[in-house]
C-alpha positions as CSV (number, residue, x, y, z in Angstrom):
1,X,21.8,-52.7,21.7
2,X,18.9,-53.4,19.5
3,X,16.8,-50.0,18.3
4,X,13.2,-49.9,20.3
5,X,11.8,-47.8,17.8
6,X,12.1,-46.5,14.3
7,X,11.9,-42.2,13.5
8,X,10.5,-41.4,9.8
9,X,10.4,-37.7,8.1
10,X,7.9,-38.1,5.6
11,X,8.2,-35.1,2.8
12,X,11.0,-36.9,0.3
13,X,11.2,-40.2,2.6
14,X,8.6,-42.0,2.8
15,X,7.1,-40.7,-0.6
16,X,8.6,-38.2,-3.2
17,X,5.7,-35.9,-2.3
18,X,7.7,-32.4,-2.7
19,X,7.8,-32.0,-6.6
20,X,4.9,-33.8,-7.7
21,X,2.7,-33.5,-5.0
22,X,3.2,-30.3,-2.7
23,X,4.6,-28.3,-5.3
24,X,1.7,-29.1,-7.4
25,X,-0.6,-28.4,-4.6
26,X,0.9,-24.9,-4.1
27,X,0.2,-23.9,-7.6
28,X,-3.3,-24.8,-7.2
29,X,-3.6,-22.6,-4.6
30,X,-2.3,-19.6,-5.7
31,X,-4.5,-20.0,-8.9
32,X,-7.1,-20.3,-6.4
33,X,-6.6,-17.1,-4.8
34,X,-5.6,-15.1,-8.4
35,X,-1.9,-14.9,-7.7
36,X,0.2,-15.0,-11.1
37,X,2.4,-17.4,-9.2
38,X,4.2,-20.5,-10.5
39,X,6.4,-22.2,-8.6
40,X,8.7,-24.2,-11.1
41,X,10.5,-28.1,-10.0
42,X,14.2,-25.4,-10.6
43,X,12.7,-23.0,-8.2
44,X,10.7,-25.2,-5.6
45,X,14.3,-27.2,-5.1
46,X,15.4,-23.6,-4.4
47,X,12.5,-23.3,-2.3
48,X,12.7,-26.4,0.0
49,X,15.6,-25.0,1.6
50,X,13.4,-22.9,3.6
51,X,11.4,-25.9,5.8
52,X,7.1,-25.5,6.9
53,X,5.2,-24.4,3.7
54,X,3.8,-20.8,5.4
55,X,7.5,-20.1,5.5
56,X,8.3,-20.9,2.5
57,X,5.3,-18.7,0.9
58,X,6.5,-15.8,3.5
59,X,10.4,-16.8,2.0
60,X,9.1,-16.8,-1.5
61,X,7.6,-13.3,-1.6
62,X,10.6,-12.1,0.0
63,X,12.9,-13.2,-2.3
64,X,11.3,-13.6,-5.4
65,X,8.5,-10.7,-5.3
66,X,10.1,-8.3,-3.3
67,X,7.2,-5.8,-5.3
68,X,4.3,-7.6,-4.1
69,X,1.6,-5.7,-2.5
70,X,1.1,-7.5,0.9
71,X,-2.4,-7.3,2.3
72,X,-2.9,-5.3,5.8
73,X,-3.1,-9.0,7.3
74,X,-0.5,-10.5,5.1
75,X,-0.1,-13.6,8.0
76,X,-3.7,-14.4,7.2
77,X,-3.3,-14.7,3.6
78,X,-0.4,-17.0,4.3
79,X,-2.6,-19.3,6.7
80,X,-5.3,-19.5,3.7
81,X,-2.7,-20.1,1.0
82,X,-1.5,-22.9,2.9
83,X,-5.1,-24.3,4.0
84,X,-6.1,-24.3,0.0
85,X,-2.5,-25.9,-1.1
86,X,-3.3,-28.7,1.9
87,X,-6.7,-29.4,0.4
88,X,-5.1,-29.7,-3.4
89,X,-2.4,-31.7,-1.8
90,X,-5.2,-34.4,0.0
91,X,-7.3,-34.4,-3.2
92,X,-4.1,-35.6,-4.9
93,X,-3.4,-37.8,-2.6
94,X,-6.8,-39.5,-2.7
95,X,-6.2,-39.9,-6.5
96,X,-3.1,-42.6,-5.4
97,X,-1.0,-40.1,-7.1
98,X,1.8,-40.0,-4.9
99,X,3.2,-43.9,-4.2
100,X,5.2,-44.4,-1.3
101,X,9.2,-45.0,-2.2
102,X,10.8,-48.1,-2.7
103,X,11.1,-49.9,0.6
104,X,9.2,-48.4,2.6
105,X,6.1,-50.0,2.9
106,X,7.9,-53.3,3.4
107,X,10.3,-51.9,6.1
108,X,7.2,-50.5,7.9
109,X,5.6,-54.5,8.2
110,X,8.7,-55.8,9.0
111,X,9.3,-53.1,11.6
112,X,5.6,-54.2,13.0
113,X,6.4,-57.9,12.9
114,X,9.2,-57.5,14.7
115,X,7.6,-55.4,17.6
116,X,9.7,-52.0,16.6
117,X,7.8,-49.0,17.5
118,X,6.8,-46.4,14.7
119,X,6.8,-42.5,15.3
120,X,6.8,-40.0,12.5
121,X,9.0,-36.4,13.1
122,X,7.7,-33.9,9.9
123,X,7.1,-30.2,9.5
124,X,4.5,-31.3,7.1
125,X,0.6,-30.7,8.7
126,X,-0.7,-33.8,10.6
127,X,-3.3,-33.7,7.6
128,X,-1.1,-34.4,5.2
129,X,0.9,-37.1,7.2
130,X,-3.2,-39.0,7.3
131,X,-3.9,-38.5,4.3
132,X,-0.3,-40.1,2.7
133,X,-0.5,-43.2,5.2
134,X,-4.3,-44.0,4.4
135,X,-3.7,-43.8,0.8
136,X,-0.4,-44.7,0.2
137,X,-0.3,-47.2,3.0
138,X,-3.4,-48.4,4.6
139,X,-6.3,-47.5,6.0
140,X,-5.7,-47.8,9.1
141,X,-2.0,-46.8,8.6
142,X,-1.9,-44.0,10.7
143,X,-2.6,-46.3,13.8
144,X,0.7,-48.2,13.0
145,X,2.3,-45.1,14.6
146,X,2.6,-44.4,18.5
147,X,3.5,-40.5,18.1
148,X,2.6,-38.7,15.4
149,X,5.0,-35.2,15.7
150,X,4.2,-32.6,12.9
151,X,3.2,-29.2,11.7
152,X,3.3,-26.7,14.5
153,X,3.8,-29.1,17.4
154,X,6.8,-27.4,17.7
155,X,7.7,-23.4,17.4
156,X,10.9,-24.0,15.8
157,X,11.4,-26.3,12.5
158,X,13.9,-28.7,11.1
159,X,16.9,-27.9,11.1
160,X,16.2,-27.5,14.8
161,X,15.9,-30.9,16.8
162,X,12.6,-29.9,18.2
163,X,10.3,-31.9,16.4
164,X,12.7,-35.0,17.1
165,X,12.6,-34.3,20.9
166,X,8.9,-34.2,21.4
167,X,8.8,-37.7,20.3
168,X,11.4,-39.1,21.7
169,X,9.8,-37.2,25.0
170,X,6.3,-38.7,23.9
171,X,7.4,-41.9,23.6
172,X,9.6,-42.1,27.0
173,X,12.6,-42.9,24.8
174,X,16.7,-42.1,24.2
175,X,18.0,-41.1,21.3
176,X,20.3,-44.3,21.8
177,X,17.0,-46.0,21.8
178,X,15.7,-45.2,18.0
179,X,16.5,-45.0,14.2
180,X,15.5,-41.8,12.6
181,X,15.0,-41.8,8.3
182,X,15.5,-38.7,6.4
183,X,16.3,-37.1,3.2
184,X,17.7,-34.1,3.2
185,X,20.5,-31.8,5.3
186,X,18.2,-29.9,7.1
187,X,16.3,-33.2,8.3
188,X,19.6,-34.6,8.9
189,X,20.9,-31.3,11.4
190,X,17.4,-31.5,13.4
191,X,18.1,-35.5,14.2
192,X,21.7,-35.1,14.3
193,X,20.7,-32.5,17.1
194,X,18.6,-34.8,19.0
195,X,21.6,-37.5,19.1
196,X,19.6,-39.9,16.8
197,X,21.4,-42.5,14.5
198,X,20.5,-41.3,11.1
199,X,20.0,-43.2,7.8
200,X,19.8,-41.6,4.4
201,X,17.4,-42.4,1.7
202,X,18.5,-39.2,-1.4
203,X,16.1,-37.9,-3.8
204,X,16.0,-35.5,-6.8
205,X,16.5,-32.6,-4.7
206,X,18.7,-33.8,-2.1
207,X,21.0,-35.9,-3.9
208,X,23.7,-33.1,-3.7
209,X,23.1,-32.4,0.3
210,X,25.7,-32.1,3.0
211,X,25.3,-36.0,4.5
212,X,28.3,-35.9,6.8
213,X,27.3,-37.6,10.0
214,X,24.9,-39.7,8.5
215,X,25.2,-43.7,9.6
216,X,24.5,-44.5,6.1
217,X,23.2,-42.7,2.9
218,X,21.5,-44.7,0.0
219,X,19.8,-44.3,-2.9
220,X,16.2,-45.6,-1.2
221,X,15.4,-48.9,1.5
222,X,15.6,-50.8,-1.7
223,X,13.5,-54.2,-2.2
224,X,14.6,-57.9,-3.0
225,X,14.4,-57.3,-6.7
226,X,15.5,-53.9,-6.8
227,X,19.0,-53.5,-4.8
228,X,19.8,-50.0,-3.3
229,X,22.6,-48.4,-3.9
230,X,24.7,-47.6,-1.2
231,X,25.8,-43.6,-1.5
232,X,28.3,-42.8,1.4
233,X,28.5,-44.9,4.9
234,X,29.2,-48.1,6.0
235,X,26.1,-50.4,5.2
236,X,26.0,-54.2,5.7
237,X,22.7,-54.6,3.9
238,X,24.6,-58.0,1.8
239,X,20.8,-58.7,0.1
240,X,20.6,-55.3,-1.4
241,X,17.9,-53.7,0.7
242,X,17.4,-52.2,4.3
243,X,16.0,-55.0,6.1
244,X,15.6,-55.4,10.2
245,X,19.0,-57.3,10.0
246,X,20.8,-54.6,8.1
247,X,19.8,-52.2,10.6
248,X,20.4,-53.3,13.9
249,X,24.8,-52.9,12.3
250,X,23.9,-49.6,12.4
Protein backbone atom coordinates (compact mmCIF):
# COMPACT_ATOMS: atom_id res chain seq x y z
CA UNK A 1 0.00 0.00 0.00
CA UNK A 2 1.18 3.40 -1.08
CA UNK A 3 1.73 6.02 2.02
CA UNK A 4 -1.26 8.83 1.95
CA UNK A 5 0.65 11.18 3.75
CA UNK A 6 4.18 12.05 4.98
CA UNK A 7 4.94 12.95 9.14
CA UNK A 8 8.08 15.47 9.66
CA UNK A 9 9.71 16.47 13.25
CA UNK A 10 11.26 19.55 12.52
CA UNK A 11 14.14 20.39 15.35
CA UNK A 12 17.36 18.31 13.68
CA UNK A 13 15.12 17.12 10.49
CA UNK A 14 14.07 19.30 8.57
CA UNK A 15 16.88 21.96 9.54
CA UNK A 16 19.84 21.53 12.03
CA UNK A 17 18.14 24.24 14.13
CA UNK A 18 19.21 22.83 17.73
CA UNK A 19 23.05 23.91 17.89
CA UNK A 20 23.13 26.86 15.87
CA UNK A 21 19.86 28.09 16.09
CA UNK A 22 17.92 27.29 19.43
CA UNK A 23 20.91 26.90 21.39
CA UNK A 24 21.99 30.22 20.31
CA UNK A 25 18.53 31.67 20.86
CA UNK A 26 18.62 30.43 24.57
CA UNK A 27 21.74 32.20 25.34
CA UNK A 28 20.33 35.35 24.14
CA UNK A 29 17.76 35.04 26.43
CA UNK A 30 19.25 34.44 29.44
CA UNK A 31 21.67 37.45 28.71
CA UNK A 32 18.49 39.10 28.36
CA UNK A 33 17.16 38.49 31.58
CA UNK A 34 20.92 38.77 33.52
CA UNK A 35 21.37 35.12 34.04
CA UNK A 36 25.35 34.18 34.02
CA UNK A 37 24.11 31.30 31.90
CA UNK A 38 25.87 29.65 28.87
CA UNK A 39 24.71 26.86 27.50
CA UNK A 40 27.73 25.25 25.55
CA UNK A 41 27.13 22.82 21.91
CA UNK A 42 28.89 19.73 24.82
CA UNK A 43 26.23 20.69 27.26
CA UNK A 44 23.08 21.50 25.01
CA UNK A 45 23.67 17.75 23.33
CA UNK A 46 23.40 16.91 27.07
CA UNK A 47 20.57 19.05 27.22
CA UNK A 48 18.37 17.80 24.30
CA UNK A 49 17.80 14.69 26.03
CA UNK A 50 15.20 16.38 28.03
CA UNK A 51 12.50 17.34 24.99
CA UNK A 52 10.12 21.10 25.02
CA UNK A 53 12.60 24.00 25.76
CA UNK A 54 10.60 25.11 29.36
CA UNK A 55 11.68 21.65 30.33
CA UNK A 56 14.80 21.73 29.48
CA UNK A 57 15.42 25.30 31.35
CA UNK A 58 13.39 23.62 34.42
CA UNK A 59 15.99 20.33 33.72
CA UNK A 60 18.87 22.62 33.44
CA UNK A 61 18.62 24.39 36.74
CA UNK A 62 18.00 21.21 38.30
CA UNK A 63 20.90 19.65 37.29
CA UNK A 64 23.31 22.06 36.57
CA UNK A 65 22.44 24.95 39.28
CA UNK A 66 21.08 22.98 41.86
CA UNK A 67 22.16 26.62 44.00
CA UNK A 68 20.12 28.87 42.06
CA UNK A 69 17.74 31.07 43.79
CA UNK A 70 14.30 30.33 42.15
CA UNK A 71 11.93 33.30 42.10
CA UNK A 72 8.52 32.83 44.20
CA UNK A 73 6.97 32.19 40.62
CA UNK A 74 9.77 30.30 39.18
CA UNK A 75 7.10 28.78 36.29
CA UNK A 76 6.74 32.35 35.13
CA UNK A 77 10.25 32.97 34.72
CA UNK A 78 10.41 29.84 32.71
CA UNK A 79 7.44 30.90 30.40
CA UNK A 80 9.47 34.42 29.77
CA UNK A 81 12.75 32.70 29.32
CA UNK A 82 11.35 30.69 26.71
CA UNK A 83 9.11 33.60 25.00
CA UNK A 84 12.63 35.79 24.72
CA UNK A 85 14.72 32.60 23.37
CA UNK A 86 11.58 32.21 20.72
CA UNK A 87 11.88 35.76 19.62
CA UNK A 88 15.99 35.35 19.28
CA UNK A 89 15.34 32.13 17.64
CA UNK A 90 12.63 33.99 14.78
CA UNK A 91 15.08 36.94 14.41
CA UNK A 92 17.60 34.38 13.44
CA UNK A 93 15.59 32.77 11.38
CA UNK A 94 14.57 35.83 9.47
CA UNK A 95 18.41 36.39 8.87
CA UNK A 96 18.28 32.91 6.57
CA UNK A 97 20.52 31.66 9.10
CA UNK A 98 19.34 28.31 9.56
CA UNK A 99 19.06 26.45 5.85
CA UNK A 100 16.91 23.54 5.61
CA UNK A 101 18.94 20.02 5.37
CA UNK A 102 19.84 18.38 2.40
CA UNK A 103 16.75 16.84 0.80
CA UNK A 104 14.30 18.18 2.19
CA UNK A 105 13.05 20.91 0.39
CA UNK A 106 13.02 18.77 -2.79
CA UNK A 107 11.25 15.82 -1.02
CA UNK A 108 8.60 18.25 0.23
CA UNK A 109 7.75 19.37 -3.86
CA UNK A 110 7.97 16.01 -4.83
CA UNK A 111 5.67 14.96 -1.99
CA UNK A 112 3.20 17.86 -3.35
CA UNK A 113 3.48 16.82 -6.97
CA UNK A 114 2.66 13.61 -6.23
CA UNK A 115 -0.59 14.50 -4.11
CA UNK A 116 1.04 13.13 -0.64
CA UNK A 117 -0.32 14.87 2.25
CA UNK A 118 2.10 16.95 4.59
CA UNK A 119 1.67 17.20 8.50
CA UNK A 120 4.30 18.29 10.84
CA UNK A 121 4.55 16.30 14.67
CA UNK A 122 7.29 18.80 16.92
CA UNK A 123 7.50 19.89 20.51
CA UNK A 124 8.94 22.89 19.03
CA UNK A 125 6.20 26.22 19.38
CA UNK A 126 3.97 26.58 16.29
CA UNK A 127 6.06 29.94 16.05
CA UNK A 128 9.01 28.55 15.43
CA UNK A 129 7.60 25.79 12.97
CA UNK A 130 6.24 29.40 10.72
CA UNK A 131 8.91 31.09 11.06
CA UNK A 132 11.45 28.01 9.62
CA UNK A 133 8.92 27.11 6.73
CA UNK A 134 8.58 30.85 5.50
CA UNK A 135 12.17 31.45 5.56
CA UNK A 136 13.70 28.45 4.99
CA UNK A 137 11.09 27.18 2.58
CA UNK A 138 8.48 29.52 1.20
CA UNK A 139 6.34 31.94 1.97
CA UNK A 140 3.57 30.42 1.90
CA UNK A 141 5.16 27.08 3.14
CA UNK A 142 3.25 26.66 6.10
CA UNK A 143 0.06 26.16 3.91
CA UNK A 144 1.84 23.07 2.24
CA UNK A 145 0.84 21.39 5.48
CA UNK A 146 -2.75 19.97 6.39
CA UNK A 147 -1.99 19.68 10.34
CA UNK A 148 0.29 21.47 11.99
CA UNK A 149 0.85 19.43 15.60
CA UNK A 150 3.30 21.26 18.04
CA UNK A 151 4.24 22.97 21.29
CA UNK A 152 1.66 22.29 23.88
CA UNK A 153 -0.94 20.65 21.67
CA UNK A 154 -0.32 17.90 23.62
CA UNK A 155 0.31 17.54 27.67
CA UNK A 156 2.86 14.88 27.27
CA UNK A 157 6.07 15.23 24.87
CA UNK A 158 8.12 13.01 22.60
CA UNK A 159 9.10 10.33 23.68
CA UNK A 160 5.34 9.88 24.24
CA UNK A 161 3.30 9.18 20.86
CA UNK A 162 0.96 11.96 21.68
CA UNK A 163 1.88 14.55 19.40
CA UNK A 164 1.97 11.75 16.61
CA UNK A 165 -1.69 10.70 17.43
CA UNK A 166 -3.33 14.11 17.26
CA UNK A 167 -2.38 14.24 13.69
CA UNK A 168 -2.91 11.20 12.65
CA UNK A 169 -6.52 11.88 14.51
CA UNK A 170 -6.56 15.36 12.71
CA UNK A 171 -6.07 14.11 9.58
CA UNK A 172 -8.56 10.98 9.78
CA UNK A 173 -5.55 8.70 9.06
CA UNK A 174 -3.74 5.13 10.23
CA UNK A 175 -0.56 4.90 11.14
CA UNK A 176 -0.37 2.27 8.18
CA UNK A 177 -1.41 5.14 6.19
CA UNK A 178 1.80 7.63 6.76
CA UNK A 179 5.65 8.06 6.77
CA UNK A 180 6.95 9.80 9.77
CA UNK A 181 10.83 11.63 9.59
CA UNK A 182 12.92 12.02 12.54
CA UNK A 183 16.22 12.40 14.10
CA UNK A 184 16.69 11.39 17.21
CA UNK A 185 15.68 8.26 19.82
CA UNK A 186 13.25 10.12 21.60
CA UNK A 187 11.43 11.20 18.25
CA UNK A 188 11.81 7.78 17.15
CA UNK A 189 9.91 6.11 20.63
CA UNK A 190 6.99 8.81 20.26
CA UNK A 191 6.33 7.51 16.40
CA UNK A 192 7.34 4.04 17.05
CA UNK A 193 4.48 4.40 19.72
CA UNK A 194 1.98 5.60 17.41
CA UNK A 195 2.73 2.49 14.96
CA UNK A 196 4.27 4.82 12.25
CA UNK A 197 6.94 3.65 9.74
CA UNK A 198 9.88 5.58 10.62
CA UNK A 199 12.80 6.90 8.57
CA UNK A 200 16.04 8.31 9.97
CA UNK A 201 17.86 11.26 8.83
CA UNK A 202 21.22 11.51 11.91
CA UNK A 203 22.81 14.62 12.88
CA UNK A 204 25.67 15.96 15.17
CA UNK A 205 23.93 15.03 18.21
CA UNK A 206 22.05 12.03 17.28
CA UNK A 207 24.42 10.19 15.29
CA UNK A 208 25.11 7.89 18.32
CA UNK A 209 21.14 7.26 19.14
CA UNK A 210 19.43 4.01 19.84
CA UNK A 211 17.76 3.61 16.01
CA UNK A 212 16.53 0.01 16.44
CA UNK A 213 13.12 -0.19 14.91
CA UNK A 214 13.76 2.43 12.53
CA UNK A 215 12.71 1.40 8.59
CA UNK A 216 15.85 3.03 7.58
CA UNK A 217 18.47 5.39 9.11
CA UNK A 218 20.65 7.73 6.82
CA UNK A 219 22.92 10.28 6.94
CA UNK A 220 20.21 13.02 5.34
CA UNK A 221 17.31 12.68 2.20
CA UNK A 222 20.38 13.26 0.15
CA UNK A 223 20.14 15.06 -3.48
CA UNK A 224 21.15 13.91 -7.09
CA UNK A 225 24.55 15.28 -6.73
CA UNK A 226 25.12 14.64 -3.26
CA UNK A 227 24.24 10.75 -2.40
CA UNK A 228 23.16 9.82 1.24
CA UNK A 229 24.67 7.55 3.05
CA UNK A 230 22.77 4.76 4.13
CA UNK A 231 23.45 4.20 8.15
CA UNK A 232 21.45 1.06 9.35
CA UNK A 233 18.19 -0.43 7.43
CA UNK A 234 17.28 -1.79 4.37
CA UNK A 235 17.10 1.20 1.76
CA UNK A 236 16.44 0.80 -2.01
CA UNK A 237 17.14 4.42 -2.80
CA UNK A 238 19.66 2.95 -6.09
CA UNK A 239 20.05 6.97 -7.15
CA UNK A 240 21.53 7.94 -3.89
CA UNK A 241 18.72 10.06 -2.46
CA UNK A 242 15.18 9.61 -0.79
CA UNK A 243 12.95 10.08 -3.59
CA UNK A 244 8.95 9.18 -3.81
CA UNK A 245 10.15 5.86 -5.49
CA UNK A 246 12.58 4.98 -2.74
CA UNK A 247 9.90 5.33 -0.24
CA UNK A 248 6.92 3.64 -1.18
CA UNK A 249 9.85 0.01 -0.51
CA UNK A 250 9.50 1.16 2.75
Amino acid sequence: MSPQALLFDVDGTLADTERDGHRVAFNAAFREMDLNWDWTPPLYGELLAVTGGKERIKHYVERYRPGFEKPADFDALVTELHRAKTRHYTALLATGGIPLRPGVARLLREARDAGLRLAIATTTTPDNVTALLRHSLAEDAESWFEVIAAGDIVPAKKPAPDIYLHALQAMGLTPQDCLAFEDSENGLRASLGAGLTTVITVNGYTREHDFSGAAVVLSDLGEPDAAAECLAGAWSGQRGYVSIESLLAL
